[in-house]
Backbone as ProteinMPNN parsed JSONL, in Angstrom:
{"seq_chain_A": "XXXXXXXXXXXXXXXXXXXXXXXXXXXXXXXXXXXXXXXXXXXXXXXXXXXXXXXXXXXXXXXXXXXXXXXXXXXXXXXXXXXXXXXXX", "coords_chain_A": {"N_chain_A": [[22.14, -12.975, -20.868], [20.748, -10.524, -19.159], [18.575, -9.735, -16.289], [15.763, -8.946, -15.78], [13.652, -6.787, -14.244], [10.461, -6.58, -12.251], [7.686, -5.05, -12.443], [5.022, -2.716, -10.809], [1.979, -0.33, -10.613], [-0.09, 0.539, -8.217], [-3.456, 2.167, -8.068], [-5.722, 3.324, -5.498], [-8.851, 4.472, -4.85], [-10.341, 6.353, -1.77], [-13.413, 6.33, 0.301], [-13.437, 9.076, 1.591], [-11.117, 11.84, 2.225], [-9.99, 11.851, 4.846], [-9.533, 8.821, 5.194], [-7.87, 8.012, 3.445], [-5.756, 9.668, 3.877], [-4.768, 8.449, 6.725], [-4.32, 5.822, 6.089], [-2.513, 6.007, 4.272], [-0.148, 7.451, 6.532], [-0.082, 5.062, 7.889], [0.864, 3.482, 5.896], [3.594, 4.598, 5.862], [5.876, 3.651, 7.18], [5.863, 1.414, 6.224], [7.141, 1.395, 3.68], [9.55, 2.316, 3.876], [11.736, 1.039, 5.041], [12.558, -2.768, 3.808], [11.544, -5.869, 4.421], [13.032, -7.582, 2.47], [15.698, -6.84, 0.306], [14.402, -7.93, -2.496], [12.774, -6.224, -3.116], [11.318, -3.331, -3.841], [8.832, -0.525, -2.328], [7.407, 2.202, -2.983], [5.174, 5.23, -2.122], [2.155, 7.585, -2.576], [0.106, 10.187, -1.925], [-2.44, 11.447, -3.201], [-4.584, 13.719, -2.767], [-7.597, 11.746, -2.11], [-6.936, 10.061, -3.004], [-4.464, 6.936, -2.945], [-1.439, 6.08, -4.598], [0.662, 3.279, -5.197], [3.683, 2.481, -5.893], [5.62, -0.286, -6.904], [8.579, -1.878, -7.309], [10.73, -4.82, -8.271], [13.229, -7.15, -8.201], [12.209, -9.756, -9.433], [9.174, -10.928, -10.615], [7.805, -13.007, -8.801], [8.961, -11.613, -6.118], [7.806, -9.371, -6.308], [4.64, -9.905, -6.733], [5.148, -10.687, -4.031], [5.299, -8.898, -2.338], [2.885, -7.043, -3.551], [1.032, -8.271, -2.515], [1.348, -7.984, 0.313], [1.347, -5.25, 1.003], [-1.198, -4.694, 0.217], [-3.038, -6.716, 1.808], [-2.363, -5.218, 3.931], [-3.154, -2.882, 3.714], [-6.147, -3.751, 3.86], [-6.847, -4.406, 5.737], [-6.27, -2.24, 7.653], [-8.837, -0.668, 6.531], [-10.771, -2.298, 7.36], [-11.103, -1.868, 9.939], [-10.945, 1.076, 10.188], [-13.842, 1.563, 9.494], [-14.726, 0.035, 11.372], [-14.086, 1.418, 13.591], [-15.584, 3.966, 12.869], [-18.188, 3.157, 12.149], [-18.977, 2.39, 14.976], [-18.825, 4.871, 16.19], [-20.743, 6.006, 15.429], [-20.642, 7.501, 12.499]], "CA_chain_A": [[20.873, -12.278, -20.791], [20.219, -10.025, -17.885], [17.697, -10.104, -15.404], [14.355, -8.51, -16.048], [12.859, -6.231, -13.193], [8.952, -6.246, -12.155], [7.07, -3.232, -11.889], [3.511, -2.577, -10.769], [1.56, 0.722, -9.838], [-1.524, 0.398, -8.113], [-4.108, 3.229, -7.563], [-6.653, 3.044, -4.623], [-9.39, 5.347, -4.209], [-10.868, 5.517, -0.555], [-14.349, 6.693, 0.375], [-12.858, 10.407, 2.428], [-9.39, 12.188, 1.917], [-9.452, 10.992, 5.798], [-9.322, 7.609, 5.122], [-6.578, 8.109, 2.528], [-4.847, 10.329, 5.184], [-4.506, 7.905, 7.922], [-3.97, 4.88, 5.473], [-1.069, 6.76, 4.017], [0.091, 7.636, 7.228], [0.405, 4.189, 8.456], [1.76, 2.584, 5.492], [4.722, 5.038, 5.188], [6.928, 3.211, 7.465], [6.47, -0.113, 5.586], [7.949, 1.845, 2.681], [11.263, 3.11, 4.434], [12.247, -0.177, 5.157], [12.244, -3.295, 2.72], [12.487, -6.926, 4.627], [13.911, -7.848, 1.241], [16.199, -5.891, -1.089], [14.192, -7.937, -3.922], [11.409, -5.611, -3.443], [10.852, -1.671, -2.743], [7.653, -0.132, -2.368], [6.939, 3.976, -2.99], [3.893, 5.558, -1.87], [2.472, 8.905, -2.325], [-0.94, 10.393, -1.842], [-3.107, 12.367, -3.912], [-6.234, 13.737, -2.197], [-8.663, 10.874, -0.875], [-6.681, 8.562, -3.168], [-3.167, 6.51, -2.982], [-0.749, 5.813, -5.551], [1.555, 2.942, -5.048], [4.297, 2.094, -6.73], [6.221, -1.646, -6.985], [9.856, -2.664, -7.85], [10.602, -5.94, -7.935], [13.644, -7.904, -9.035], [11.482, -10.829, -10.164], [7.834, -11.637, -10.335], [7.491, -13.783, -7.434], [8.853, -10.511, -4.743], [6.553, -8.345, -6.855], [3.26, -10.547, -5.772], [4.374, -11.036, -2.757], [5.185, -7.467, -1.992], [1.996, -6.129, -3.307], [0.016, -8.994, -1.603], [1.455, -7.88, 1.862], [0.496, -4.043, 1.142], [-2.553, -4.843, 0.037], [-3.731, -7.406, 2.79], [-2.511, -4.543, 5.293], [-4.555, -1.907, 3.454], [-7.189, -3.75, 4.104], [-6.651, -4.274, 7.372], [-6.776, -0.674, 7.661], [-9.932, -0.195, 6.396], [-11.77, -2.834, 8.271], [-10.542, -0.916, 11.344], [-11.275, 2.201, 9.935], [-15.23, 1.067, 9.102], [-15.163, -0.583, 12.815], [-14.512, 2.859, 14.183], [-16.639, 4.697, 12.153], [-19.297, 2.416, 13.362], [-18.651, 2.272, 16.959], [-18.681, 6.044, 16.988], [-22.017, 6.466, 14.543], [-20.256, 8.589, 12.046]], "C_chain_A": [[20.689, -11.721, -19.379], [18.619, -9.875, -17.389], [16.595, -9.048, -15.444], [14.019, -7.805, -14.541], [11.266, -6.591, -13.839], [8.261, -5.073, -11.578], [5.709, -3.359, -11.769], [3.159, -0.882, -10.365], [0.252, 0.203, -9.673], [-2.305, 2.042, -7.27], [-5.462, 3.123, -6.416], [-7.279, 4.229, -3.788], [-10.248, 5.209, -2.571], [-12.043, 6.863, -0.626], [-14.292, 8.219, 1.032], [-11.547, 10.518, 2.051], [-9.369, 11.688, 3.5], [-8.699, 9.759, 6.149], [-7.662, 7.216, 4.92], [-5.531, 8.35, 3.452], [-4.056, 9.463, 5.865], [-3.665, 6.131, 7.434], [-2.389, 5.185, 5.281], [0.306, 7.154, 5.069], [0.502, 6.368, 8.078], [0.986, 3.166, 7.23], [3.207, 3.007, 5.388], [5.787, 4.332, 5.722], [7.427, 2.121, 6.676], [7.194, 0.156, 4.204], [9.268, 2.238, 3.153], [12.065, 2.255, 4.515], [11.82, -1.629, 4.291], [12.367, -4.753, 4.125], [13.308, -8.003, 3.784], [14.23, -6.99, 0.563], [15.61, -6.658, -2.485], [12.979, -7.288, -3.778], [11.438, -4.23, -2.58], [9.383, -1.424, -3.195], [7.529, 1.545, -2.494], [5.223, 4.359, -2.734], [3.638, 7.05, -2.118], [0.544, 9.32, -2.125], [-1.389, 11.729, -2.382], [-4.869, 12.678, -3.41], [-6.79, 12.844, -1.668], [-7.817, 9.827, -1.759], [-5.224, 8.458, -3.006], [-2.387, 6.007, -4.067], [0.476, 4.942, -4.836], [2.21, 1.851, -5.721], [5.18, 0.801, -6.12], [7.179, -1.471, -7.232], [10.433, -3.401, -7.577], [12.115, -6.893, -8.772], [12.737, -9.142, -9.836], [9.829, -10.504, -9.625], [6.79, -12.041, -9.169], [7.778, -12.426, -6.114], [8.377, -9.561, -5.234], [5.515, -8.41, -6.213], [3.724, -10.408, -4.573], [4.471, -9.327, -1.693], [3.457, -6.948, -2.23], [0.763, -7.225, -2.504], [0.327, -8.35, -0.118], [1.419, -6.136, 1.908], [-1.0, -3.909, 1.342], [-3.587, -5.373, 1.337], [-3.675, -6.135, 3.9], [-3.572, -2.992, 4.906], [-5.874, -2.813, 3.777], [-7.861, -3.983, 5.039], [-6.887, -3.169, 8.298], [-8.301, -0.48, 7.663], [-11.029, -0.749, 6.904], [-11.651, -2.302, 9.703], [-11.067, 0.197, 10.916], [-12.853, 2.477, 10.218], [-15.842, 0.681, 10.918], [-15.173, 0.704, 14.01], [-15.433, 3.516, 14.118], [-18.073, 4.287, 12.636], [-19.942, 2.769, 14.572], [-19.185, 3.9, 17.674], [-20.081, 7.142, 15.722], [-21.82, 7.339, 13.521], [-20.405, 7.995, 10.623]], "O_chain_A": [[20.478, -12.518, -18.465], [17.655, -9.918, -18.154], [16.98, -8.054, -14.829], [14.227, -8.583, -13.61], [10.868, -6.78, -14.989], [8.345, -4.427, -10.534], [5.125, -4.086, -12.573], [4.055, -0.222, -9.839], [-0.43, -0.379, -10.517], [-1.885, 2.723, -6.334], [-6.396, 2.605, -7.028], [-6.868, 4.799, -2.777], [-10.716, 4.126, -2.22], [-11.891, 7.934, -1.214], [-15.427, 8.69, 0.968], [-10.869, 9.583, 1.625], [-8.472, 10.847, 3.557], [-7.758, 9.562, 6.918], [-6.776, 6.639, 5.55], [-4.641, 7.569, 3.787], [-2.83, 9.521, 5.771], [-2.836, 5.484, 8.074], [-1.408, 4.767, 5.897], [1.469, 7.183, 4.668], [1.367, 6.529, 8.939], [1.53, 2.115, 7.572], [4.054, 2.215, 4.975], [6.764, 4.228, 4.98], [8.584, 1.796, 6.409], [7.785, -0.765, 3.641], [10.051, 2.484, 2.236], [13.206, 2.484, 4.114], [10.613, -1.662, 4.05], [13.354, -4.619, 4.847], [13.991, -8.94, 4.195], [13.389, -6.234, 0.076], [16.081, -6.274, -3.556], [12.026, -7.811, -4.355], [11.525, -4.004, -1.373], [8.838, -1.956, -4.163], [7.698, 1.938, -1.34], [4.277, 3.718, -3.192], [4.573, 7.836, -1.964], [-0.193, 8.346, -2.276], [-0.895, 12.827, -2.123], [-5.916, 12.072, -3.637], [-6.622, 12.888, -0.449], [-7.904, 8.666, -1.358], [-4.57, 9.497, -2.915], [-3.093, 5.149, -4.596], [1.233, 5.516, -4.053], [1.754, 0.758, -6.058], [5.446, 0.828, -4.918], [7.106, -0.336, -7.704], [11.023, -3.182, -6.519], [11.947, -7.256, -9.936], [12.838, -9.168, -11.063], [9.447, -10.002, -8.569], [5.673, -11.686, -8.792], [6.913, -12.268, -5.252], [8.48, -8.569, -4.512], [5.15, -7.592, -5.368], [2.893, -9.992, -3.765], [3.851, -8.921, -0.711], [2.811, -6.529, -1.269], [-0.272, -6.784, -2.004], [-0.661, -8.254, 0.61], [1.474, -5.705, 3.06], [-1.718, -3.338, 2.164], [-4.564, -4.764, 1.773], [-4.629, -5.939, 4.653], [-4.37, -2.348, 5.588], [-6.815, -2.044, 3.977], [-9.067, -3.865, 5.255], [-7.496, -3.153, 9.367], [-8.92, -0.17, 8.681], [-12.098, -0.147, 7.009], [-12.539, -2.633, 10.489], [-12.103, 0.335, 11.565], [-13.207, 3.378, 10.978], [-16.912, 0.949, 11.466], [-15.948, 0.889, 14.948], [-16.17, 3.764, 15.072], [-18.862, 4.937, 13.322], [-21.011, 3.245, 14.955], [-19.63, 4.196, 18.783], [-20.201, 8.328, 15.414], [-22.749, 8.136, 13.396], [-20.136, 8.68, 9.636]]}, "name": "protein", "num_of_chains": 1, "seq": "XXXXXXXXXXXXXXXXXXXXXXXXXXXXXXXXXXXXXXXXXXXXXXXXXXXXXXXXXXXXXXXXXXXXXXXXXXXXXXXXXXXXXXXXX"}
């Protein structure tokens, strides 16, 4: 019996095509490079929102792939918000 891949897409609209922009813009590197071959990541951006895609030999470097996009998107955006802030906009 061969070995099953895991696949996810996740879509994430953001409040400005800026946002999106700059998000997009800083996750692309973590897509170019994998620190595991059991997991790639694709990204692409559509207007204010992001599209990103998973492939995962198993399960387990699925989660933990899209957990460590995710946490850094949101990392992003509390930065983003803290600017925005700071600079009354």
């Amino acid at each position: 019996m061969g070995r099953k891949q895991a696949y996810a897409v996740i879509y994430l609209d953001f409040p400005t095509e800026n946002y999106a922009k700059v998000i997009f813009e800083a996750l692309k590197p973590e897509t170019k490079t994998s620190p595991t071959p059991r997991a790639k990541v694709g990204l692409r951006r559509e207007t204010r929102n992001l599209v990103l895609l998973f492939k995962a030999r198993d399960v387990a470097a699925l989660r933990a792939s899209v957990n460590s996009i995710l946490r850094f998107t949101n990392s992003l955006m509390q930065i983003l918000d803290m600017v925005k802030e700071a600079h009354g906009r």
